[in-house]
VOLUMNU-71615 format. One record per residue (C-alpha): residue number from 0; residue in one letter; chain; x, y, z. Coordinates in nm, 4 decimals. Layout:
BEGIN
PT/NUM/a/A/X/Y/Z
...
This chain:
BEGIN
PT/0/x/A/3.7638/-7.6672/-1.5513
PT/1/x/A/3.9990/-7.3696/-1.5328
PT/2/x/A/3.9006/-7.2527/-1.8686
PT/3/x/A/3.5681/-7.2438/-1.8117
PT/4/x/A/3.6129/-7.0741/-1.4889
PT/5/x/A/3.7897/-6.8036/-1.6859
PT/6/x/A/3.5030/-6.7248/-1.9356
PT/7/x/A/3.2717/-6.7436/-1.6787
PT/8/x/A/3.4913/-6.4546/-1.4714
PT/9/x/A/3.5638/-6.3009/-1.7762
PT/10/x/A/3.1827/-6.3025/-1.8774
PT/11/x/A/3.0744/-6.1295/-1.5573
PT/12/x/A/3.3555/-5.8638/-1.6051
PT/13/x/A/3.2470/-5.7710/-1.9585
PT/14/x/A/2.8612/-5.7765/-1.8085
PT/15/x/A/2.9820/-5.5432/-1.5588
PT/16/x/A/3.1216/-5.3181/-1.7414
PT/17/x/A/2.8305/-5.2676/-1.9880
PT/18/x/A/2.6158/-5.2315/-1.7152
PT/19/x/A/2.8533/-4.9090/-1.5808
PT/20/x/A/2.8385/-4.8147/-1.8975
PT/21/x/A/2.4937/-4.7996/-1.9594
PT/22/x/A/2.4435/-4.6888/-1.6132
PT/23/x/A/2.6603/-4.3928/-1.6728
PT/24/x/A/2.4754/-4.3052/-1.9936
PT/25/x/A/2.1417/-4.3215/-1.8479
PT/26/x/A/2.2582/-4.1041/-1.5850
PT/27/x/A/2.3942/-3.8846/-1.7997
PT/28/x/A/2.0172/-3.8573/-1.9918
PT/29/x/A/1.8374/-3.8389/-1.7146
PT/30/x/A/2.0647/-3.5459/-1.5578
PT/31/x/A/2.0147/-3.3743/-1.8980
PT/32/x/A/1.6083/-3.3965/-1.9114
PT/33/x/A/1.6161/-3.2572/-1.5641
PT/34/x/A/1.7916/-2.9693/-1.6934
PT/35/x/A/1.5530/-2.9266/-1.9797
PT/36/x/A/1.2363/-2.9387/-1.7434
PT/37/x/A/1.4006/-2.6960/-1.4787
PT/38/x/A/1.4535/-2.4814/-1.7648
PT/39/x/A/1.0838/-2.5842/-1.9048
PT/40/x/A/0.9575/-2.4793/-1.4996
PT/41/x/A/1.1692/-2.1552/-1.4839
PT/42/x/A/0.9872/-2.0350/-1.7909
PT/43/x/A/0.6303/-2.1242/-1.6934
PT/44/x/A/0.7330/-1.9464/-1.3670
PT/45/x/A/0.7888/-1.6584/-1.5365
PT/46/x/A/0.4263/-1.7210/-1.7188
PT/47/x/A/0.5797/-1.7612/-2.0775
PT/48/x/A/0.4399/-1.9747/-2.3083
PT/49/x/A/0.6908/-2.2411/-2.4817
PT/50/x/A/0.7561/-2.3622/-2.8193
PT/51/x/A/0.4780/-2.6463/-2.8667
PT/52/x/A/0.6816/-3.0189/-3.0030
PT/53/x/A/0.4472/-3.1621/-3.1808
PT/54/x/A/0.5449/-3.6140/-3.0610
PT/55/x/A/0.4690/-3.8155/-2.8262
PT/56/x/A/0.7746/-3.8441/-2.6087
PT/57/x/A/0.7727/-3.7418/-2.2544
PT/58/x/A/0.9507/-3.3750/-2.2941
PT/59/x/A/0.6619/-3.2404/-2.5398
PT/60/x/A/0.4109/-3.4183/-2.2932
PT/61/x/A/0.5913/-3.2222/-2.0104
PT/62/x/A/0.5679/-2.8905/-2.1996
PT/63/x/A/0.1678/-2.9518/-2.3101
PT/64/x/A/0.0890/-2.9695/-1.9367
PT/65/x/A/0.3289/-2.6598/-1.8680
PT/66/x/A/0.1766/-2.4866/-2.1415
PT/67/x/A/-0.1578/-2.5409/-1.9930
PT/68/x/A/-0.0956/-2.4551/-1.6297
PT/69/x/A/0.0918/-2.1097/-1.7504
PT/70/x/A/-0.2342/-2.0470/-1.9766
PT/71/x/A/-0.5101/-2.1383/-1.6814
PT/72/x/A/-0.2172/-1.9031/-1.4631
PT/73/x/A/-0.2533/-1.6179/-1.6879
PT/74/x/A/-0.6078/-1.6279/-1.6604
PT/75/x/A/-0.6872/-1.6298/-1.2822
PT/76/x/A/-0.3896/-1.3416/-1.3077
PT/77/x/A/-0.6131/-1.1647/-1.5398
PT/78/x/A/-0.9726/-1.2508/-1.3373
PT/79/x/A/-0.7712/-1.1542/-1.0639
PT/80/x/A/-0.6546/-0.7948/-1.1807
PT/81/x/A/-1.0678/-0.7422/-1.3278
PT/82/x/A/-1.1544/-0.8465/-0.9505
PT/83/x/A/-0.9193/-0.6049/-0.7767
PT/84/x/A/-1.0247/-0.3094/-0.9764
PT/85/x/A/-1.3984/-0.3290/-0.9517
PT/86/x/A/-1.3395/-0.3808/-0.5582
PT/87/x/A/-1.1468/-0.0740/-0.6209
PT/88/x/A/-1.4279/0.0755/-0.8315
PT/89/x/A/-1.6748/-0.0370/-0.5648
PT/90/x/A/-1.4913/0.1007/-0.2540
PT/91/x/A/-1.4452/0.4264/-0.4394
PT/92/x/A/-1.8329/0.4302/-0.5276
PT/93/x/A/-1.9581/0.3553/-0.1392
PT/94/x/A/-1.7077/0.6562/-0.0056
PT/95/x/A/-1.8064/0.8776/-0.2073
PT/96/x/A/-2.1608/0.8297/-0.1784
PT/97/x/A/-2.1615/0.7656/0.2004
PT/98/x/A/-1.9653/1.0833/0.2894
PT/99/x/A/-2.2537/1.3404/0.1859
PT/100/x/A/-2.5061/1.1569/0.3956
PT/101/x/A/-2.2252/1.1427/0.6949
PT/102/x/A/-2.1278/1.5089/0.6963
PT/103/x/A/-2.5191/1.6458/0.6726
PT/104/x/A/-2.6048/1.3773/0.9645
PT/105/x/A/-2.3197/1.5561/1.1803
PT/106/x/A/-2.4020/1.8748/1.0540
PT/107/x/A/-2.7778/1.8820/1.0978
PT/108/x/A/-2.6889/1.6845/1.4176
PT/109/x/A/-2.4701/1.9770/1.5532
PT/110/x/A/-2.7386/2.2196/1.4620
PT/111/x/A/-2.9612/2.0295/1.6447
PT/112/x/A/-2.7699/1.9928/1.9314
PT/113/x/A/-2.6819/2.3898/1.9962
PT/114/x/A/-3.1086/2.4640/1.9140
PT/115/x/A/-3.1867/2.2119/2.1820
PT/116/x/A/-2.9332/2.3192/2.4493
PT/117/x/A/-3.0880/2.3112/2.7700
PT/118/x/A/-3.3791/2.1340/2.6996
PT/119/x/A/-3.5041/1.7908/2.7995
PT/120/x/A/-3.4170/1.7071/2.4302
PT/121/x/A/-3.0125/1.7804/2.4377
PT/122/x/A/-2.9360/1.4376/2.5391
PT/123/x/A/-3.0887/1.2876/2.2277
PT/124/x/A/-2.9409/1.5027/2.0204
PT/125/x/A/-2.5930/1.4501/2.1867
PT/126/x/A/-2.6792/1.0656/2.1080
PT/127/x/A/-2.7459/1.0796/1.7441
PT/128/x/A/-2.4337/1.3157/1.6859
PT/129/x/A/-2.2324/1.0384/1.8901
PT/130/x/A/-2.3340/0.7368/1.6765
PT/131/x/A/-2.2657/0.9926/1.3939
PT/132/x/A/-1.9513/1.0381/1.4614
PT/133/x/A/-1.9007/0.6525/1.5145
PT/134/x/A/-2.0478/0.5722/1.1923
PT/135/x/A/-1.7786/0.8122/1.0415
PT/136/x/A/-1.5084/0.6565/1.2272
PT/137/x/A/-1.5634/0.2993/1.1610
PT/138/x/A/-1.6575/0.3821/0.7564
PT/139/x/A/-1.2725/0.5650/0.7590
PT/140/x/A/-1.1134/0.2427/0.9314
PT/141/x/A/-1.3052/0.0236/0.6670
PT/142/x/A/-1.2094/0.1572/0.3796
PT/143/x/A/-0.7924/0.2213/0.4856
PT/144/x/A/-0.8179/-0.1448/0.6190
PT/145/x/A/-0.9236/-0.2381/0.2565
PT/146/x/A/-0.6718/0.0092/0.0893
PT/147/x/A/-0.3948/-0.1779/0.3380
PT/148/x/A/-0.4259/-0.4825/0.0726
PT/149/x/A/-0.1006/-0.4268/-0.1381
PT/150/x/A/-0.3131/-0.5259/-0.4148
PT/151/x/A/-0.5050/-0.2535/-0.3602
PT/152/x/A/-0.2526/0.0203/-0.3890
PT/153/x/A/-0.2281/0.1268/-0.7401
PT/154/x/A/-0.0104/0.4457/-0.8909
PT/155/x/A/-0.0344/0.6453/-1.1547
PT/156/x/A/0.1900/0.9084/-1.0914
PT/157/x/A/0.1641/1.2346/-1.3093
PT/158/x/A/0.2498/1.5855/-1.2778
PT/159/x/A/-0.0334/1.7300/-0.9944
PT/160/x/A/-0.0043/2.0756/-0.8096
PT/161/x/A/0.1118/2.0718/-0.4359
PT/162/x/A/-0.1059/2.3751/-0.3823
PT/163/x/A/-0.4063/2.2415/-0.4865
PT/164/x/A/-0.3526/1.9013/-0.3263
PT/165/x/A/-0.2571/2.0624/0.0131
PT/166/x/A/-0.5876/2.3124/-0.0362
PT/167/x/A/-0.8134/2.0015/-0.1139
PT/168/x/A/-0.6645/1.8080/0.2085
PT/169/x/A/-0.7516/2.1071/0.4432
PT/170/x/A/-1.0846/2.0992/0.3357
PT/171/x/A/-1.1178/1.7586/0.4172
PT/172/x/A/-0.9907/1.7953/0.7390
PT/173/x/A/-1.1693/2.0943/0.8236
PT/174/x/A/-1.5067/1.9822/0.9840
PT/175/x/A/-1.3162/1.7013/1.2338
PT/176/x/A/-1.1031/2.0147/1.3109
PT/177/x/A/-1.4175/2.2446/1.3909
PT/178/x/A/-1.5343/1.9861/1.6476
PT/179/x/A/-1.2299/2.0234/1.8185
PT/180/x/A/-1.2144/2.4098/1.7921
PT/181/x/A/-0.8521/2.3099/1.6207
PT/182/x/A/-0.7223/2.5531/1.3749
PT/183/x/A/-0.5420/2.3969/1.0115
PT/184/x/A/-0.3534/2.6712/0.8992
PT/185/x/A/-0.1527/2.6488/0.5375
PT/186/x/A/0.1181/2.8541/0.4932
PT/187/x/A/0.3058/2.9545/0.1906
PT/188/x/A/0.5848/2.7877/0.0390
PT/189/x/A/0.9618/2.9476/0.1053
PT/190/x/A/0.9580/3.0558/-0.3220
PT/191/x/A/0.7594/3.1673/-0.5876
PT/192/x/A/0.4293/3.2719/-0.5818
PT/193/x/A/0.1380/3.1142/-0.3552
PT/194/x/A/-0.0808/3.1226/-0.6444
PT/195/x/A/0.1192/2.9995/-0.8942
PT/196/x/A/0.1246/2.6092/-1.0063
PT/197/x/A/0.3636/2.3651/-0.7902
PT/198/x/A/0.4159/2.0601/-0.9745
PT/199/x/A/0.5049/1.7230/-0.8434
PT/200/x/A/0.4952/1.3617/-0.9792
PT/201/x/A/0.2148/1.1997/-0.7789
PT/202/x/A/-0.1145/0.9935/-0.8363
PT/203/x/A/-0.3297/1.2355/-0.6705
PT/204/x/A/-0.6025/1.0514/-0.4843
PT/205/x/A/-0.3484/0.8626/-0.2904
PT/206/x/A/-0.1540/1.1347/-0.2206
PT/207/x/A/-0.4590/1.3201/-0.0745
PT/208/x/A/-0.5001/0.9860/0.0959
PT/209/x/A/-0.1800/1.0253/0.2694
PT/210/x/A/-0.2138/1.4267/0.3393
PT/211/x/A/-0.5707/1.2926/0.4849
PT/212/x/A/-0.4325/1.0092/0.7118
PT/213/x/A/-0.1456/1.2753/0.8325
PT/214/x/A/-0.3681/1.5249/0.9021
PT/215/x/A/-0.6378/1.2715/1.0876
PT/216/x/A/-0.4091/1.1443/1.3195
PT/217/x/A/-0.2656/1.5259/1.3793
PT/218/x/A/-0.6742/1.6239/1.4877
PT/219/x/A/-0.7098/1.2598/1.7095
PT/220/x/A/-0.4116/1.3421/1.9405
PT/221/x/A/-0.3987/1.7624/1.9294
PT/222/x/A/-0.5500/1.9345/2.2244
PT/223/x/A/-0.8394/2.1386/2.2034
PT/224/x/A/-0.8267/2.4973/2.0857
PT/225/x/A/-0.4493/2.3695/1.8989
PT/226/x/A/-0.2754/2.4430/1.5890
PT/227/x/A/-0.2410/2.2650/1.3261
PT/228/x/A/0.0254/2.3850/0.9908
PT/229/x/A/0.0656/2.2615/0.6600
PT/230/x/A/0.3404/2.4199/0.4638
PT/231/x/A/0.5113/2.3176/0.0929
PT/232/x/A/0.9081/2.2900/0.1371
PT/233/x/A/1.0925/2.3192/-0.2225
PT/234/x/A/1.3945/2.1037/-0.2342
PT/235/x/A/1.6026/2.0839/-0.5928
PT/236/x/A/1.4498/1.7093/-0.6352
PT/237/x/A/1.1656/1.6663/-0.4034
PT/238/x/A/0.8546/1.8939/-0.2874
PT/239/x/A/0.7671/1.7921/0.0837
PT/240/x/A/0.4657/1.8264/0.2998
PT/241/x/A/0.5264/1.8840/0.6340
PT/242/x/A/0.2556/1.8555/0.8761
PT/243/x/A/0.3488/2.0390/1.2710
PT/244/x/A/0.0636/1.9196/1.5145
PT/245/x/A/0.0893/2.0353/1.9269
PT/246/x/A/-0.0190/1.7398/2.0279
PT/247/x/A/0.1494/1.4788/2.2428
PT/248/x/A/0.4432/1.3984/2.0649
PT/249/x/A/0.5948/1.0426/1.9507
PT/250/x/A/0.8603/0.8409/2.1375
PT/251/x/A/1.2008/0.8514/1.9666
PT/252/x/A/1.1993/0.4617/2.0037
PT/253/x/A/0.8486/0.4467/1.8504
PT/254/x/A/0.8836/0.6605/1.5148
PT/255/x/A/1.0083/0.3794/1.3464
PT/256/x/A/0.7774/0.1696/1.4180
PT/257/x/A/0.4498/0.4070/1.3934
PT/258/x/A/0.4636/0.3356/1.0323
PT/259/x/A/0.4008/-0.0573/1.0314
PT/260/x/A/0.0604/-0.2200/0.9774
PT/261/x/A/-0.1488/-0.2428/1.3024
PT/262/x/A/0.1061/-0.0958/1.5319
PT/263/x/A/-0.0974/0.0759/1.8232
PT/264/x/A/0.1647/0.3088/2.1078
PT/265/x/A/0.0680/0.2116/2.4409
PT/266/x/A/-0.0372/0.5340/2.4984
PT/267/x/A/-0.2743/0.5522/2.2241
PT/268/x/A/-0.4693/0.2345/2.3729
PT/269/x/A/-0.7840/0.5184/2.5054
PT/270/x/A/-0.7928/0.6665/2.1095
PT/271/x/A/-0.9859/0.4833/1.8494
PT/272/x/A/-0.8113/0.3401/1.5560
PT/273/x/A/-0.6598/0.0423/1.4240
PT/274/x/A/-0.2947/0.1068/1.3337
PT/275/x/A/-0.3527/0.1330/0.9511
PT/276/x/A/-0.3205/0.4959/0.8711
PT/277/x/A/0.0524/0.6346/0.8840
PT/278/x/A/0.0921/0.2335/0.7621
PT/279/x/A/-0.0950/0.3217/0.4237
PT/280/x/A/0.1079/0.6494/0.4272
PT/281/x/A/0.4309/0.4720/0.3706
PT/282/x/A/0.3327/0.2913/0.1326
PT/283/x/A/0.1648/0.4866/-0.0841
PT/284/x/A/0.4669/0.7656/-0.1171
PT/285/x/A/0.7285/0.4779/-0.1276
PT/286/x/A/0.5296/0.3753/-0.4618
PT/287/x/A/0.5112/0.7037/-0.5806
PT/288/x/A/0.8728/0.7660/-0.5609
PT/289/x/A/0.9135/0.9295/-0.2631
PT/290/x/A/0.9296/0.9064/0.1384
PT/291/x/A/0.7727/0.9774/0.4805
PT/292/x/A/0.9870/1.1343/0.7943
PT/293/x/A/0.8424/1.2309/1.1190
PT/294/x/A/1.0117/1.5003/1.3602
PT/295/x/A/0.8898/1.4761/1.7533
PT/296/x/A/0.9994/1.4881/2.0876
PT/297/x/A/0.7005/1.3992/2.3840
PT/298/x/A/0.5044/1.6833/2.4610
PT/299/x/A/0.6475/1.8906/2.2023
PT/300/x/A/0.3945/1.8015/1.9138
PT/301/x/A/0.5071/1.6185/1.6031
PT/302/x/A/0.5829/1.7384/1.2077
PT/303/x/A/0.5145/1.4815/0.9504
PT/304/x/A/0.7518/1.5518/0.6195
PT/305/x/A/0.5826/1.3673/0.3088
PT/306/x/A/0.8644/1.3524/0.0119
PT/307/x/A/0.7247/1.3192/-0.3456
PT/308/x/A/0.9832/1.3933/-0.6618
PT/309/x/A/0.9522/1.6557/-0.9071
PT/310/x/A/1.0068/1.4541/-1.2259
PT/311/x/A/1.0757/1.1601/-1.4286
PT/312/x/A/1.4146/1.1466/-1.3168
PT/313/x/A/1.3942/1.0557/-0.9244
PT/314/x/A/1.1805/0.7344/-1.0128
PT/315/x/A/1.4436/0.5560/-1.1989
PT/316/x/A/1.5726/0.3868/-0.8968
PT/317/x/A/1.2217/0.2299/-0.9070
PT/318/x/A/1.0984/-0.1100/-1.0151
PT/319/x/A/0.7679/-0.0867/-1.1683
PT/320/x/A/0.4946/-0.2006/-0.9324
């Protein structure tokens, strides 16, 4: 009875053991397929395609259906991309086909107005000018609110001329300014010659974005009858814009925060807008290499310094966006 109480001990022991065994062995598989399909996962995360195994066990199952999902990925990235630049394409179109019609409706309407002063008729001209003017405003706040879209915001940097960038930007400023009576004066840089080429690296359109959203804001909170100065500054790696307004001036505890999306100052709550403007400003010269600073002290007006680099060389601290 002893003896077969033995083998019967002795026969669990030994089924014990092979079942740690295989336990440990199957562990040991199991850990090292996980590691393969983490691997397999990190690599369709980074939308590569794998090496196809051409059986029927579960890992070349696994990396069909990876394969797959990084394919149908790559696709909706691409549809995607096609989608984002014909909105693009779009947006573009509408602006510039909507600001002819804008400018000769408050043009014609400001004609209007001075032929009918004094006349029974002044206060319908005053009304259409008015819903001009809104029509303007709310077409400007449409398209930045669309441009706020990272998506949207698209570089090409390339050498462009300061002069001609800060010549184009006072013309686009300069009928707002007229309404106000507000002067934009652009003054010379400290060197060389104002009619010679300046060369920056910048993707012009946004940059004249920026110069435009600068100088908007500068016109919405100047007094009447103010001053308004653009001016180049030459530094040995940068070219800056600075824009000097008189207007009210900016909080030091609000300048850093003038630049984040849909941040309104409490005592801008009276002046239309929606907080998107110095946003897109940031943004657009912090993918183009360069920076935004702002100089103001309440009452005492407010200079805007836009930072874009002169060459290759100051956007190698850059990842490519």
């Amino acid at each position: 009875m002893n003896t077969i109480w033995l083998l019967l001990f002795g026969c669990i022991l030994l089924c014990a053991a092979a079942c740690s065994v295989t336990y440990r062995l199957a562990q040991k598989r199991t850990r090292r397929i996980l590691i393969r399909v983490q691997q397999q996962l990190d690599q369709a995360i980074a939308g590569n395609l794998q090496e196809e195994i051409y059986d029927e066990s579960l890992n070349g199952a696994i990396l069909e259906r990876l394969n797959q999902l990084v394919a149908m990925a790559g696709m909706q990235r691409d549809q995607a991309a096609r989608e984002r630049d014909d909105v693009m394409a779009l947006i573009s179109n509408i602006t510039h086909q909507i600001r002819t019609p804008i400018a000769s409706l408050m043009l014609y309407g400001g004609m209007l107005q001075e032929q009918t002063r004094n006349t029974p008729e002044a206060s319908l001209a005053e009304k259409i000018l008015g819903q001009a003017e809104k029509i303007e405003f709310f077409m400007k706040e449409l398209i930045r609110a669309s441009y706020a879209e990272q998506e949207m915001l698209k570089m090409q940097p390339e050498q462009t001329d300061v002069r001609e960038m800060a010549a184009a930007a006072c013309q686009n400023a300069e009928l707002s300014a007229m309404r106000k009576g507000i002067c934009i004066q652009s003054l010379p840089s400290q060197k060389g010659s104002r009619k010679e080429p300046l060369y920056c690296l910048a993707d012009r359109r946004w940059t004249l974005e920026a110069l435009d959203n600068v100088l908007d804001n500068a016109i919405k909170y100047g007094p009447e009858n103010s001053l308004i100065t653009l001016r180049i500054l030459e530094y040995e790696s940068f070219l800056c814009f600075e824009i000097q307004d008189q207007g009210p001036g900016i909080p030091e505890e609000e300048q850093a925060r003038i630049f984040t999306r849909f941040y309104r100052s409490p005592s801008a709550r009276n002046t239309p807008g929606f907080g998107i403007g110095l946003y897109l400003v940031r943004e657009i010269l912090r993918r183009e290499g360069g920076y935004v600073q702002v100089k103001s002290k309440p009452n005492e007006g407010a200079a805007f310094r836009l930072y874009l680099p002169r060459n290759l060389s100051n956007l190698s601290h850059l990842k490519k966006i």
